[in-house]
C-alpha positions as CSV (number, residue, x, y, z in Angstrom):
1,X,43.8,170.3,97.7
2,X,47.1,171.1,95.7
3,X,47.7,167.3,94.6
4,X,51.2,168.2,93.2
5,X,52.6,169.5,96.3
6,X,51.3,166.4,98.1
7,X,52.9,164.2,95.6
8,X,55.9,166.5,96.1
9,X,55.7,165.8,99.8
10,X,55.1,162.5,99.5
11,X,58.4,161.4,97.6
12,X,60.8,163.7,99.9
13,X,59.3,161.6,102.7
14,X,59.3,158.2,100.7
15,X,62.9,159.2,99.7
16,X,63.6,159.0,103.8
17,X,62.3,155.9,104.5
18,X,64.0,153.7,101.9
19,X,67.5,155.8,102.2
20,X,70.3,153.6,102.4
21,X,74.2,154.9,102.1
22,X,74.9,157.4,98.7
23,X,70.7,157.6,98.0
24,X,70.9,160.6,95.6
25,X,67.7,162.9,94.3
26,X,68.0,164.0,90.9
27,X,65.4,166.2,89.0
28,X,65.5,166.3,84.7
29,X,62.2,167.4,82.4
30,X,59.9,166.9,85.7
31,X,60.8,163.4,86.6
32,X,62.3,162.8,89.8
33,X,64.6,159.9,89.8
34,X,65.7,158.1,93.1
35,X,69.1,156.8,92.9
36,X,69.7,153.9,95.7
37,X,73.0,153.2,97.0
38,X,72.3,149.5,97.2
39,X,69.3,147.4,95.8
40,X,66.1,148.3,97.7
41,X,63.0,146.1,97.3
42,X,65.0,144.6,94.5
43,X,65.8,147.8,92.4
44,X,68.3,150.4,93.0
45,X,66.6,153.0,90.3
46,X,63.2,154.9,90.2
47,X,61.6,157.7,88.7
48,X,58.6,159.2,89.5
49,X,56.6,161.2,87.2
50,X,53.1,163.0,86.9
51,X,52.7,165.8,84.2
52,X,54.3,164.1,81.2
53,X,52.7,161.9,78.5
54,X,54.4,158.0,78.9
55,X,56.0,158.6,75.3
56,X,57.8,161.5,76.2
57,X,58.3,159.7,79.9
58,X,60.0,157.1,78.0
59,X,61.9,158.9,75.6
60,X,63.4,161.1,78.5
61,X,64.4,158.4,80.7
62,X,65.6,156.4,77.9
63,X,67.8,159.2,76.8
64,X,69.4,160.1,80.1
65,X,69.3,156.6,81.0
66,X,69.9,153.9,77.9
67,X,68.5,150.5,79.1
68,X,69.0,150.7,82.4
69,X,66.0,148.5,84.7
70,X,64.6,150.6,86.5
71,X,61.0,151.1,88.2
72,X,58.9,153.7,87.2
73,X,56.0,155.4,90.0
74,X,53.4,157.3,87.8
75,X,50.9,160.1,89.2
76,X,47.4,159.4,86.9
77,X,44.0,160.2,87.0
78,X,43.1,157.9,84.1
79,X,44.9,154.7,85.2
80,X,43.4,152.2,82.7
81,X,44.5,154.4,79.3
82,X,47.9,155.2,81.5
83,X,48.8,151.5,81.8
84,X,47.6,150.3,78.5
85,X,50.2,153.5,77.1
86,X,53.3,152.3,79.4
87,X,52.3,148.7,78.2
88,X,52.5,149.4,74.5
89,X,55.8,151.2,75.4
90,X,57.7,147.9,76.7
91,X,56.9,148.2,80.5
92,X,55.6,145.5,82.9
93,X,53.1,146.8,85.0
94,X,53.4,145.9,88.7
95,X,50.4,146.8,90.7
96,X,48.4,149.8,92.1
97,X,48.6,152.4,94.9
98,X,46.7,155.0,96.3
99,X,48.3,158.7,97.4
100,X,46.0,159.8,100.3
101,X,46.5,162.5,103.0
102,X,45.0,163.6,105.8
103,X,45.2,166.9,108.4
104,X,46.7,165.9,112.2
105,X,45.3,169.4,113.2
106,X,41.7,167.4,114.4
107,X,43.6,164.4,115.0
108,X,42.3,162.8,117.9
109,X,44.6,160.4,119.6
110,X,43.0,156.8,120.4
111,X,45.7,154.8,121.5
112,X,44.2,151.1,121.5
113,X,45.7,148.8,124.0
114,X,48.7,147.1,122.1
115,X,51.8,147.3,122.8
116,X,53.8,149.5,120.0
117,X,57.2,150.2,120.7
118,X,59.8,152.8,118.6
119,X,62.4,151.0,117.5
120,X,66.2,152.5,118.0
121,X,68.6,149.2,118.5
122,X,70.2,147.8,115.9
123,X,70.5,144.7,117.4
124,X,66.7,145.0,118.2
125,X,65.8,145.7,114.3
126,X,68.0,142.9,113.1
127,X,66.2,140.3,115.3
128,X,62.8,142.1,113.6
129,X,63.7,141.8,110.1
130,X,64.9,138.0,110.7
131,X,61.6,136.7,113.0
132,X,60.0,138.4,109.0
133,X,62.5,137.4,107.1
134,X,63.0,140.7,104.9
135,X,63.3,144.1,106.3
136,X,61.1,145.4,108.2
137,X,63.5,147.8,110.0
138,X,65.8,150.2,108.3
139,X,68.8,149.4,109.6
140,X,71.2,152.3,108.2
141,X,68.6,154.7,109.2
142,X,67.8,153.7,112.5
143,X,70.0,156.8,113.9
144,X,68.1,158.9,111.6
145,X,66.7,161.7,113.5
146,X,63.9,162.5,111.2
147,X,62.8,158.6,110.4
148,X,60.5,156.7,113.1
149,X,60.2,153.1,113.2
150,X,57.6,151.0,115.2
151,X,56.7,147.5,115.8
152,X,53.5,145.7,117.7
153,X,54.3,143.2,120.3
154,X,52.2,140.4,120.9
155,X,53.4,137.5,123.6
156,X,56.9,139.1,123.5
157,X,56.6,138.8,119.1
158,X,56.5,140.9,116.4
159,X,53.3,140.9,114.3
160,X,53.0,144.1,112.7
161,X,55.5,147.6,111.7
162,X,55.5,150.6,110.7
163,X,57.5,153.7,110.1
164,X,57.4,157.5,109.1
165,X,59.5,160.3,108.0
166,X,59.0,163.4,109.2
167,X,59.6,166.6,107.1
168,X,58.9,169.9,107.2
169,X,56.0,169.1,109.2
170,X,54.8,166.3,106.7
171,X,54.7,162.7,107.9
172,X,55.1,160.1,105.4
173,X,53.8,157.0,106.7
174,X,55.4,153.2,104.7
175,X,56.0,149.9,105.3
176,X,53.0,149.1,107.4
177,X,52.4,145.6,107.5
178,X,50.5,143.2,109.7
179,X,51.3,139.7,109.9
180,X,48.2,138.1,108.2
181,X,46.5,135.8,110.9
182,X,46.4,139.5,112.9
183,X,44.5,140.7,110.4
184,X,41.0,142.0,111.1
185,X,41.9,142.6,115.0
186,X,42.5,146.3,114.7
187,X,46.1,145.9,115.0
188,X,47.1,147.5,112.2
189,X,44.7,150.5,112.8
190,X,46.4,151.1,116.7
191,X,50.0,151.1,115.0
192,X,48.6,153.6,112.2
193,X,46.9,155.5,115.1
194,X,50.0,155.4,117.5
195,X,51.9,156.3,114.7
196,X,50.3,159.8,114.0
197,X,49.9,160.7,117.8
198,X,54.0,160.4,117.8
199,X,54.1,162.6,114.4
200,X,51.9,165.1,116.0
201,X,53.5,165.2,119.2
202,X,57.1,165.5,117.0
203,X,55.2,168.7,115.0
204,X,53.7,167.2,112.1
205,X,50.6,168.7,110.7
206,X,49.6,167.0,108.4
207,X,50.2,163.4,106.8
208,X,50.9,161.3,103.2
209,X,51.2,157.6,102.1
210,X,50.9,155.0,99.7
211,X,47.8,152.9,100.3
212,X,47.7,149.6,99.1
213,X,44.3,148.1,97.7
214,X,44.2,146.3,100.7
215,X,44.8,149.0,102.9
216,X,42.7,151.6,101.5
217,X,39.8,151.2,103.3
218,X,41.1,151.6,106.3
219,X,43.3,154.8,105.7
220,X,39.4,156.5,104.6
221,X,37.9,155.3,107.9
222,X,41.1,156.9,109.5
223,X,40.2,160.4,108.3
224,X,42.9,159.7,105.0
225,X,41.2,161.3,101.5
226,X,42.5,159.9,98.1
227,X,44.0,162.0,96.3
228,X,45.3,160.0,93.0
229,X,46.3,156.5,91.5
230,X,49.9,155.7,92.1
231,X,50.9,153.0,89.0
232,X,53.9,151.1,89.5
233,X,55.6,149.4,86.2
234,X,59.0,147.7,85.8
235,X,61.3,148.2,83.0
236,X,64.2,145.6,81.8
237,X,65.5,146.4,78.1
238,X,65.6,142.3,77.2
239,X,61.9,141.6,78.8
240,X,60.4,144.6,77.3
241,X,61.8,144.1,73.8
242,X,60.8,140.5,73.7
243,X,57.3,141.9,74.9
244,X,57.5,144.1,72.0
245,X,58.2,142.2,69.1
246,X,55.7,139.5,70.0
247,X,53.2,142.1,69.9
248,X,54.4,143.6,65.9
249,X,54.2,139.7,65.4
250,X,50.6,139.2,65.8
251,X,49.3,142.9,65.1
């Protein structure tokens, strides 16, 4: 399996889900860098990267970009040496995904008996994103017609969304969450499984996503394969230089 072209397909999809007005794609020394119109999941700048060493990572992003925060996604197959690198370079690391993917040509619909609807009113997505108090929905993209949004009903309430782009025959599942006391009842599992019988039906053919550690296991029992550790670090020029010199201090 080409990994690079999933990864490739997985951040034109990603890009899609968390657009919000005057997101621009930019492309410099093979690192993509996501520009965000306004603050999304509390940053408005990322890069993602997955052929370079982190010193000339750094030295790249720091040129183009001088002390900007930022969050930086890195492709690795050696996560443990690839954090402790980032680390010594002044970055906080944030946590651990998973890039999997999976073929809808043997998908085999099993639509579980919960009730999923698509999401298309604003008015509907705002009262969503309140009940969870943070954003469920994508509101500017809700007219979107190559983004999919979902939410699972239970006694008239929301306890679990979803969404996915759809690209060039790609869908990029995100944003699945399941309100916790529904955990463990399958609910998640119908959304992810209602969700790829509407991507097929819509022309995907195949399917990427960021698994959480959480989530893994599930994604492999859904036919998903792993392809690669996603590691996600933060960068703020004060933090990371106070992070620094206490580490020359007591070398």
């Amino acid at each position: 399996m080409d990994i690079q072209k999933n990864i490739d397909e997985f951040i034109r999809g990603w890009m899609v889900c968390r657009f919000v007005p005057d997101t621009s794609l930019s492309t410099f020394q093979s690192i993509r860098h996501v520009h965000f119109g306004k603050p999304v999941g509390g940053r408005t700048d990322e890069f993602f990267v997955s052929n370079l060493s982190p010193r000339k990572t750094v030295e790249q992003i720091h040129k183009y970009h001088p002390n900007m925060p930022h969050w930086l996604t890195v492709f690795s197959d050696f996560p443990e040496q690839t954090v402790a690198e980032y680390q010594s370079l002044g970055y906080l690391f944030s946590h651990t995904e998973y890039l999997m993917a999976r073929s809808l040509s043997d998908f085999q619909s099993n639509r579980q008996p919960v009730c999923v609807r698509r999401i298309l009113d604003q008015q509907k997505g705002l009262a969503i994103n309140r009940y969870f108090g943070k954003e469920a929905i994508n509101i500017d993209s809700l007219a979107n017609p190559h983004l999919y949004q979902y939410c699972v009903m239970k006694d008239e309430l929301p306890v679990a969304y979803g969404r996915f782009s759809l690209v060039s025959g790609v869908a990029c599942l995100d944003n699945i969450f399941t309100s916790p006391m529904q955990r463990g009842k399958g609910v998640g599992k119908s959304l992810v499984q209602t969700m790829l019988a509407c991507a097929r039906e819509a022309g995907a053919v195949r399917s990427v996503l960021a698994a959480s550690e959480m989530g893994q296991p599930m994604y492999l029992k859904l036919g998903y394969s792993g392809l690669i550790h996603i590691l996600i670090f933060q960068y703020d020029a004060r933090v990371s230089d106070s992070i620094i010199c206490r580490k020359m201090e007591y070398a």
